[in-house]
C-alpha positions in Angstrom: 238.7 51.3 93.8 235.8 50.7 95.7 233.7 53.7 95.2 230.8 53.0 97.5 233.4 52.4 100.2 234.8 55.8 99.5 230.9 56.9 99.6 230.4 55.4 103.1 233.7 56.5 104.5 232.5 60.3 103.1 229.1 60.1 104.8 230.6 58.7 107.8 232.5 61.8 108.2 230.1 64.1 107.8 227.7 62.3 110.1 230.9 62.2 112.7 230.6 58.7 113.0 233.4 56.1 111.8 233.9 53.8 109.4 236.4 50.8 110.0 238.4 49.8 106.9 241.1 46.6 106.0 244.4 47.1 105.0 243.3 46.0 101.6 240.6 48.1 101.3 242.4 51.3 102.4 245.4 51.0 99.9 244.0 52.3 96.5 242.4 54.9 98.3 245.8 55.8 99.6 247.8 55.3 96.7 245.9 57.3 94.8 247.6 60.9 93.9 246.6 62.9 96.2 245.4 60.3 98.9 241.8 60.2 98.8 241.3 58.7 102.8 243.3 58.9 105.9 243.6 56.3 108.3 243.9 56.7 111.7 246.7 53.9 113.0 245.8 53.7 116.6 242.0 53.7 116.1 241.4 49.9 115.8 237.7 48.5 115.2 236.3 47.3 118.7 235.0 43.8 117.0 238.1 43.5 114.2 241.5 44.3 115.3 242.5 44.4 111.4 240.7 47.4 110.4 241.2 51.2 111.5 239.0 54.0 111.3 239.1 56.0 108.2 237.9 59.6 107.2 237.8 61.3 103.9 240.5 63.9 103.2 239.5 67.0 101.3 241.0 65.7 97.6 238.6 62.5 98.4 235.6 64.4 98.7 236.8 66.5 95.6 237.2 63.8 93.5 233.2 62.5 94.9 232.0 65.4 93.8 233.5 65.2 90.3 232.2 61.5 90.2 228.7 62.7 91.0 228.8 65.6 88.5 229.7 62.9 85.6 226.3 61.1 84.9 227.2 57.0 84.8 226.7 55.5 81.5 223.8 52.5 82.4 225.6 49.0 83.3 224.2 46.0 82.2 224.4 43.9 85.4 225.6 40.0 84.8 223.4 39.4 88.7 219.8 37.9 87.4 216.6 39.4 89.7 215.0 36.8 91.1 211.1 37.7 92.0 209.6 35.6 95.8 210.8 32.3 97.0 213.8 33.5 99.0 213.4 32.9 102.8 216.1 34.3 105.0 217.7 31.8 107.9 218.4 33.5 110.9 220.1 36.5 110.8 224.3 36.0 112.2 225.9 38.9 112.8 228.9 39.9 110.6 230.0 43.0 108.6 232.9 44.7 106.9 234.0 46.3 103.9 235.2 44.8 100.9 236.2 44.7 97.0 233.8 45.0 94.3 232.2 47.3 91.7 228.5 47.8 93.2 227.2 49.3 89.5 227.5 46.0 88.5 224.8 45.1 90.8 221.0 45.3 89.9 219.7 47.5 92.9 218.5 50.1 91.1 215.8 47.7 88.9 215.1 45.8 92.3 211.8 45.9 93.4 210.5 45.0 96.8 210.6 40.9 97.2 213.1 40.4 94.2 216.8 39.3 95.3 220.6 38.6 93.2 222.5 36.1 94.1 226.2 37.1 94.4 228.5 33.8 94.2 232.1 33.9 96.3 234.0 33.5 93.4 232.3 36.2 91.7 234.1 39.1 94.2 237.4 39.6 94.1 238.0 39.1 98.2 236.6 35.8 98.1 233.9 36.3 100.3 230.7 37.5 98.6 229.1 38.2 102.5 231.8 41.0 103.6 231.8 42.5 99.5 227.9 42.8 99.2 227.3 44.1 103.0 229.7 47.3 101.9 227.5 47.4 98.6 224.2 46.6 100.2 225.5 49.3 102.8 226.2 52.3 100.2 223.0 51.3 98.0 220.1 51.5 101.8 222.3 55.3 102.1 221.8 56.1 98.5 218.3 55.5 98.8 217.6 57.1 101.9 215.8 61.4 102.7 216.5 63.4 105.0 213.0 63.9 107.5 212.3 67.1 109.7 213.3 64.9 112.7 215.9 65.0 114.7 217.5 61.7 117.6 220.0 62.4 120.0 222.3 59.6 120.6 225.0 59.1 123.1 228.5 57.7 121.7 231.9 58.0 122.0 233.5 61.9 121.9 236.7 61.5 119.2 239.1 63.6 118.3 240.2 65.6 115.0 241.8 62.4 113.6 238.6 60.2 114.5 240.0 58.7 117.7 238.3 57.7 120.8 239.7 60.0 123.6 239.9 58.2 126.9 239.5 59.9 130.2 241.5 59.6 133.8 239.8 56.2 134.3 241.1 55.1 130.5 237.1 54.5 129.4 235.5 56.4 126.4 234.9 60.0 127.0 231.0 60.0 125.8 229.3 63.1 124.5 225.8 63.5 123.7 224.9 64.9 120.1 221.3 65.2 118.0 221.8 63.9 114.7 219.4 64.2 111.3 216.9 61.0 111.5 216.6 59.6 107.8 214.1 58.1 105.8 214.7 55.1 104.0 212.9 54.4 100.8 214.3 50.9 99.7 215.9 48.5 102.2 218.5 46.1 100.9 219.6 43.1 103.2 222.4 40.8 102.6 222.7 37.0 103.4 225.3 34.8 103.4 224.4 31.3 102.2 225.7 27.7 101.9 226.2 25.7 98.3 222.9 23.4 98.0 221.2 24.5 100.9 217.5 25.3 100.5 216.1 28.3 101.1 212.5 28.8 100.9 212.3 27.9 96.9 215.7 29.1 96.3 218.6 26.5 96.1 221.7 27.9 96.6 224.1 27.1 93.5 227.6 27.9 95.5 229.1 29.5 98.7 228.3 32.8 98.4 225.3 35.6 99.6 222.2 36.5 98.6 220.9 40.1 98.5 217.3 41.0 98.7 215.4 44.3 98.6 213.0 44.0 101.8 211.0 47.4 100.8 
């Protein structure tokens, strides 16, 4: 199972915001006895119609909080830190949550310029981009503080099971909420890249993405 997934999909929860998950993604959670997520059916992502919005049932934040209590033996990572010489194209948007095991990956002994490269053949999906933007996503929340500051956003109001609720005119019911403003200590970014292309100094040896630590 995708553990940093399963982080995201908890913080998301608590946070009242959503996190859209695959079919793939959301089975192992599901299967798992007891189920660790639900999924709302009739909550599809705006941009993906594939995915639905997921929350974290009380076993899955149970079985979180037993993870967290067991200290994780150290990993060896098999993703070599690369120090300068990276240069990011332009950014395209993209996203999603995919397979992987993210303690294989050497954030935590990243410092701020260094980058991994993450091949596509070296995830399990096939697509080292969506994998490492769920990984990259987990690892910028890990490192991240609470501040004394607060933001009020507006977004959409949702219901108990994490849907939208539509008004009269079938829009978005919006509500207006103050939320915690966090501080991030180490910023991760992913990048997909192309086999041979050049990239500052770095030559890309496959399809796959590249994930740097920015500060």
């Amino acid at each position: 199972m995708n553990i940093e997934l399963l982080r995201a999909i908890a913080d998301a929860t608590a946070a009242n915001t959503v996190v859209y998950v695959s079919q793939a993604d959301a089975v192992p959670f599901m299967q798992h006895t007891p189920p660790l997520i639900a999924v709302d059916p009739n909550a599809a992502d705006p941009t993906d119609a594939t995915k639905r919005a997921a929350r974290i049932t009380e076993d899955g934040a149970k079985y979180l909080a037993q993870l967290n209590a067991a200290p994780a033996a150290p990993v060896a990572s098999q993703f070599s830190v690369l120090s300068g010489g990276f240069v990011r194209p332009k950014v395209k948007r993209g996203g999603g949550f995919g397979k992987g095991a993210p303690t294989k990956y050497p954030f935590d002994t990243m410092e701020a310029g260094q980058f991994f490269f993450v091949a596509d053949s070296a995830v399990t999906s096939g697509d080292a981009h969506k994998t490492m933007n769920s990984a990259v996503g987990s690892a910028n929340q890990r490192y991240s503080e609470d501040t004394a500051e607060t933001k009020t956003v507006t977004r959409a109001k949702r219901d108990e099971h994490n849907k939208a609720i539509k008004g009269p005119d079938g829009k978005n019911v919006k509500e207006t909420v103050t939320i915690p403003v966090k501080k991030f200590t180490r910023k991760f970014v992913v990048t997909p890249v192309e086999a041979g292309k050049t990239y500052g100094d770095f030559t890309a040896p496959a399809k796959g993405a590249v994930v740097s630590r920015q500060s």
